[in-house]
VOLO-116261 format. One record per residue: residue in three letters; z, y, x of N, C-alpha, C in turn. Coordinates in steps of 0.02 Angstrom, whole numbers, always signed. Layout:
# VOLO-116261
+-----+--------+--------+--------+--------+--------+--------+--------+--------+--------+
| res |    nzz |    nyy |    nxx |   cazz |   cayy |   caxx |    czz |    cyy |    cxx |
+-----+--------+--------+--------+--------+--------+--------+--------+--------+--------+
| ala |      Z |      Y |      X |      Z |      Y |      X |      Z |      Y |      X |
...
+-----+--------+--------+--------+--------+--------+--------+--------+--------+--------+
END
This chain:
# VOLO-116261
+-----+--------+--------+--------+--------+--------+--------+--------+--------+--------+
| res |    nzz |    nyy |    nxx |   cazz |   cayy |   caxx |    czz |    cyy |    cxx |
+-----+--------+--------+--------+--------+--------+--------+--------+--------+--------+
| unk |   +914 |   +441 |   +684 |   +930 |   +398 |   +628 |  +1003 |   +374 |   +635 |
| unk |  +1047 |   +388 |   +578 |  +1101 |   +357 |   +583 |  +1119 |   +279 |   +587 |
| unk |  +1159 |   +252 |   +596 |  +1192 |   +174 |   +578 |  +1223 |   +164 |   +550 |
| unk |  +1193 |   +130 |   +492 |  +1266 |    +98 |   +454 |  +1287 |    +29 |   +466 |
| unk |  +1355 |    +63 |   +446 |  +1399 |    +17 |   +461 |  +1400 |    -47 |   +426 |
| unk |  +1424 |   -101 |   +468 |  +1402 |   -185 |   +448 |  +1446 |   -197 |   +408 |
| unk |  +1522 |   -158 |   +405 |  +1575 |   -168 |   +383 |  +1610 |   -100 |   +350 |
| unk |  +1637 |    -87 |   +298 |  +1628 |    -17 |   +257 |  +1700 |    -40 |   +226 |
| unk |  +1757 |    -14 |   +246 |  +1812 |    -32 |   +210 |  +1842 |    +28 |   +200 |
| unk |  +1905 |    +20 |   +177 |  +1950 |    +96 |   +170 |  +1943 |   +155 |   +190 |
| unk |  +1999 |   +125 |   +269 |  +1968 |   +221 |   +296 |  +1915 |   +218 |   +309 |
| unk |  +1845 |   +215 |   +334 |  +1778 |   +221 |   +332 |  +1779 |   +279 |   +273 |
| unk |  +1778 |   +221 |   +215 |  +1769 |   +292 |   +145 |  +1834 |   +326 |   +142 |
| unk |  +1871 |   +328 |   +159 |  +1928 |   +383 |   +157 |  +1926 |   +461 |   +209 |
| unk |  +1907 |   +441 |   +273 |  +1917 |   +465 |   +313 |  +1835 |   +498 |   +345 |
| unk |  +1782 |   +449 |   +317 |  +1728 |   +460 |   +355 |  +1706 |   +499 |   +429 |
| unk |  +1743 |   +459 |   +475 |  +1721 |   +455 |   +545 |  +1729 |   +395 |   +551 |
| unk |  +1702 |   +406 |   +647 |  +1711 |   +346 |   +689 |  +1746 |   +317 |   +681 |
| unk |  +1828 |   +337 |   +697 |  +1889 |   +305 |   +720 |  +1900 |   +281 |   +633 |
| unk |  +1885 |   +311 |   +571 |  +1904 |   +269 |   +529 |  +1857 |   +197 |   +516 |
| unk |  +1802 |   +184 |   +546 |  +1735 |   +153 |   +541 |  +1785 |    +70 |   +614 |
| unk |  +1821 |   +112 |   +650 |  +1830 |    +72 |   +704 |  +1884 |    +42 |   +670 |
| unk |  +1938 |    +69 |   +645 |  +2008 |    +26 |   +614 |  +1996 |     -2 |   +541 |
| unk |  +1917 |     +4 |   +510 |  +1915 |    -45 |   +469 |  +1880 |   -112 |   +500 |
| unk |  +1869 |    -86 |   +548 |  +1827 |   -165 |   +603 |  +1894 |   -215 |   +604 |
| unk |  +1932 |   -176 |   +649 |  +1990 |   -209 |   +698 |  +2041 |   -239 |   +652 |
| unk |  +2057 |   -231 |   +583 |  +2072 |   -232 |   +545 |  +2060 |   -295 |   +482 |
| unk |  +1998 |   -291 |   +476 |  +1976 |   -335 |   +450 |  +1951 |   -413 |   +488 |
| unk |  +1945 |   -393 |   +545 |  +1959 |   -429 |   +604 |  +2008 |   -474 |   +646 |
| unk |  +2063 |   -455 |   +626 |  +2120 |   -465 |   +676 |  +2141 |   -521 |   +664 |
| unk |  +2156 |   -548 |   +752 |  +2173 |   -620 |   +748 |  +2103 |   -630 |   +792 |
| unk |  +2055 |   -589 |   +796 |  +2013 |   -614 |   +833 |  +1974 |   -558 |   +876 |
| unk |  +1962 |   -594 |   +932 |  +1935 |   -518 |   +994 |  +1869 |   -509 |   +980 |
| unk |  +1843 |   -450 |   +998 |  +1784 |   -437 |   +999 |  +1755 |   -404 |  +1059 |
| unk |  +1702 |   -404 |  +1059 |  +1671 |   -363 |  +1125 |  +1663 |   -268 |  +1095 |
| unk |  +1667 |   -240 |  +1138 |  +1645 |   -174 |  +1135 |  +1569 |   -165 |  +1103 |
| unk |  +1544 |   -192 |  +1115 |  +1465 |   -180 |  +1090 |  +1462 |   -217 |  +1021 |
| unk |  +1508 |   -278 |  +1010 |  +1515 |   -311 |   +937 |  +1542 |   -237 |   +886 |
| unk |  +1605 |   -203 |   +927 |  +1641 |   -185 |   +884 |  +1595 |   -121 |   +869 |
| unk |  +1551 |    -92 |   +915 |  +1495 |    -27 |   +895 |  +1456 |    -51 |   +849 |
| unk |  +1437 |   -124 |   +863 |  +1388 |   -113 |   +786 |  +1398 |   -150 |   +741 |
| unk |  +1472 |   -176 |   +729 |  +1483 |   -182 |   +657 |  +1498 |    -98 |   +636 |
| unk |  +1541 |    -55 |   +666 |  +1555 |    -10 |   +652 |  +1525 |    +30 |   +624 |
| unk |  +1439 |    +27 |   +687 |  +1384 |    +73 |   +642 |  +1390 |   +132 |   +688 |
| unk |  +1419 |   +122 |   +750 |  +1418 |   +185 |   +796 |  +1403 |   +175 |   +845 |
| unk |  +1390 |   +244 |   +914 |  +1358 |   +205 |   +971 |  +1419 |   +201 |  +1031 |
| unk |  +1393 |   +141 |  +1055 |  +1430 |   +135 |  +1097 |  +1489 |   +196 |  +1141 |
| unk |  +1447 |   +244 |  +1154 |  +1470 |   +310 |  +1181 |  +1530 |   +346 |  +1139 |
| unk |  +1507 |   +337 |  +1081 |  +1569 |   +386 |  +1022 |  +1635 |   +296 |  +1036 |
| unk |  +1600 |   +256 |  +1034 |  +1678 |   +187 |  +1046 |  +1712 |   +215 |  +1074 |
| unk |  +1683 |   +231 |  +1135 |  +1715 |   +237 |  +1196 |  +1777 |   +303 |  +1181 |
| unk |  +1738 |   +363 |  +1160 |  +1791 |   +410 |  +1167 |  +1837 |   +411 |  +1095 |
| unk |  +1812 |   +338 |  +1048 |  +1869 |   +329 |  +1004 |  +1921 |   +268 |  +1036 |
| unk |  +1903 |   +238 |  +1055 |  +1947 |   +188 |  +1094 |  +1995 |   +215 |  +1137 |
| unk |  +1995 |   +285 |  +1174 |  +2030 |   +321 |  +1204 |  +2090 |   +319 |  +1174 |
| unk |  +2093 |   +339 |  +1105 |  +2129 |   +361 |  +1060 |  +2186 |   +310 |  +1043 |
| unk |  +2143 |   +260 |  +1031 |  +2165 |   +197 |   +985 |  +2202 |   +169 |  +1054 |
| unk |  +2196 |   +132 |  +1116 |  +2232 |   +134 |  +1148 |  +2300 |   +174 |  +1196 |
| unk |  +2282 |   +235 |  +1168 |  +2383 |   +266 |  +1201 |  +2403 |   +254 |  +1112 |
| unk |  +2392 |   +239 |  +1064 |  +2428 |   +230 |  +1012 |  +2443 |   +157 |  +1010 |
| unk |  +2422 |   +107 |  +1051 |  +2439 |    +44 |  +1055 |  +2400 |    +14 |   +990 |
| unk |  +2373 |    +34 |   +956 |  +2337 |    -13 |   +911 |  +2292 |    -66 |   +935 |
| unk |  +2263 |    -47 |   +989 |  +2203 |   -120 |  +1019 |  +2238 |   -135 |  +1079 |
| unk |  +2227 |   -198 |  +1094 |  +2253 |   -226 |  +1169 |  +2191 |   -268 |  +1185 |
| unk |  +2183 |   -257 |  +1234 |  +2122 |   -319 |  +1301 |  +2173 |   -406 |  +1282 |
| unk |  +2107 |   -437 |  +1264 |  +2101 |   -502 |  +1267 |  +2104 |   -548 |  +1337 |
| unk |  +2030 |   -508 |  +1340 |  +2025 |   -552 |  +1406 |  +1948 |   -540 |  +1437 |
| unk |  +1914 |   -572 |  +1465 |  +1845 |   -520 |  +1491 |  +1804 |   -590 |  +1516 |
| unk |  +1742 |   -568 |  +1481 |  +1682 |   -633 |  +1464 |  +1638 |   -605 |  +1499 |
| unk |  +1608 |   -609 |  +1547 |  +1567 |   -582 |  +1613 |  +1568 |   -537 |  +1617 |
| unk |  +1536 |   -467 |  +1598 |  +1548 |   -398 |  +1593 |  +1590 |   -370 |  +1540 |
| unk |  +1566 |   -413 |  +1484 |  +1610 |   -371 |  +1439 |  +1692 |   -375 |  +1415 |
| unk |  +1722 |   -321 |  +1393 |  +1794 |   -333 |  +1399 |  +1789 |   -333 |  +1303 |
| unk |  +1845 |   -395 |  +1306 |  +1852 |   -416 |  +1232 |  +1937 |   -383 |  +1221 |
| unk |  +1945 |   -366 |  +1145 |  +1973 |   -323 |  +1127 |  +2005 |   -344 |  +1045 |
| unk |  +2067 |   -349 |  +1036 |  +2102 |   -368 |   +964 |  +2131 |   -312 |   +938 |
| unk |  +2136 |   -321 |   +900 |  +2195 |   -261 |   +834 |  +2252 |   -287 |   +870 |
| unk |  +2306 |   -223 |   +896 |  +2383 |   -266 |   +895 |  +2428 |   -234 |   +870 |
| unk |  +2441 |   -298 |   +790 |  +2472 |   -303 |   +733 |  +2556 |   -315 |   +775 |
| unk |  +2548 |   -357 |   +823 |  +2629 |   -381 |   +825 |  +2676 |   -338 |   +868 |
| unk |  +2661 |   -311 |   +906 |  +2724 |   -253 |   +958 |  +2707 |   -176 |   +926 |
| unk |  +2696 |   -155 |   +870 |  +2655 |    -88 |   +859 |  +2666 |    -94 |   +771 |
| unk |  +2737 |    -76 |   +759 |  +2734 |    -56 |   +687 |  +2683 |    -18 |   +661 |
| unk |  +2652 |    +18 |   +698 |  +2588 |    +90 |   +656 |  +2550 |     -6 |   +619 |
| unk |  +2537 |    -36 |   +670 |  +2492 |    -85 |   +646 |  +2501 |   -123 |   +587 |
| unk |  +2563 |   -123 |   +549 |  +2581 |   -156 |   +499 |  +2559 |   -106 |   +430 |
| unk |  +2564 |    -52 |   +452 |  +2569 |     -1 |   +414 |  +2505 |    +14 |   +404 |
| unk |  +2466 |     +3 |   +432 |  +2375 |    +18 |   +439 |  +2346 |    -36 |   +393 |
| unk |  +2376 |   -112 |   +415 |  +2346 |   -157 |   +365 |  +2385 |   -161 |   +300 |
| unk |  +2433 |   -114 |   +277 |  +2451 |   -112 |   +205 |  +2400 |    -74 |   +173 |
| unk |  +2378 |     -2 |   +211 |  +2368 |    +57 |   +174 |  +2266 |    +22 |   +177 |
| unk |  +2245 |    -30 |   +229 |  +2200 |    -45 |   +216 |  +2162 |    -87 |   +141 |
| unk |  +2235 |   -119 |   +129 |  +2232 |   -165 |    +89 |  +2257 |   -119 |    +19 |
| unk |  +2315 |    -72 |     +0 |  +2328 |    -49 |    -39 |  +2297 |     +5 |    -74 |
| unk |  +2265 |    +26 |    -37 |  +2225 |    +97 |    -68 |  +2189 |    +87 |   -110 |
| unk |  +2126 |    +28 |    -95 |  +2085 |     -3 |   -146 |  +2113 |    -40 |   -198 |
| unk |  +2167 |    -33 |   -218 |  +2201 |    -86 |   -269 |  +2223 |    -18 |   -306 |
| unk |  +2246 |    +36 |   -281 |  +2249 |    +85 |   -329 |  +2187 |   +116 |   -349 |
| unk |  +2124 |   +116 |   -317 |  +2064 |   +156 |   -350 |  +2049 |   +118 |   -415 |
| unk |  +2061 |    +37 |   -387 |  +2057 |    -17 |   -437 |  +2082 |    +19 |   -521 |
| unk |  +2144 |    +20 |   -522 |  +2196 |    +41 |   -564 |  +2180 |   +104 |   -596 |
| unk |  +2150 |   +154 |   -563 |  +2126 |   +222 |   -611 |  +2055 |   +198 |   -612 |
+-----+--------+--------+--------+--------+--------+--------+--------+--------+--------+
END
C-alpha cells in the first residue's frame, strides 16, 4: 500500500517522486526543524527512500542539521547560505500562480 502524502505541493505534482514530495515538506516548512521520521511521513515515504533522498539534498546544501533530540537528528531547509534555496521557494510558490492564470 502506498502513502500519501500529508503535504502535496508543487514539485510533488510536478515532478512526482520522493525528492519532489521531500522539497515540498522542507519548503513549506522552513524556519523550522524537523525530525527524519516527521519529514517521511508528512512526505508520504518510507523512511528508507528519506534516507537515500537526503543523500542528495545534502551535498546540494539544501538541508542542514539543527541539532539532535535523543536519537533523532532534526533537520531545516537552508534558505540562507544556498542560493538554489531561494530559487526553490520562488518556483514553489510561482508555478501554482501560473496554472492559476491558464
Amino acid at each position: 500500500m502506498e502513502r500519501k502524502p500529508v503535504i502535496e505541493g508543487t514539485f510533488s505534482r510536478l515532478f512526482e517522486t520522493p525528492l519532489g514530495r521531500v522539497l515540498d515538506v522542507l519548503i513549506l516548512h522552513r524556519g523550522y526543524d524537523l525530525s527524519l521520521k516527521e519529514l517521511a511521513n508528512y512526505a508520504g515515504i518510507s523512511p528508507k527512500t528519506l534516507w537515500k533522498t537526503m543523500a542528495k539534498l545534502e551535498s546540494l546544501g539544501i538541508v542542514k542539521h539543527t541539532r539532535r533530540i535523543g536519537n533523532a537528528k532534526m533537520i531545516t531547509f537552508n534558505q540562507d547560505s544556498n542560493p538554489l534555496g531561494e530559487h526553490l521557494i520562488a518556483l514553489e510558490y510561482s508555478i501554482p500562480l501560473k496554472e492559476m492564470e491558464s
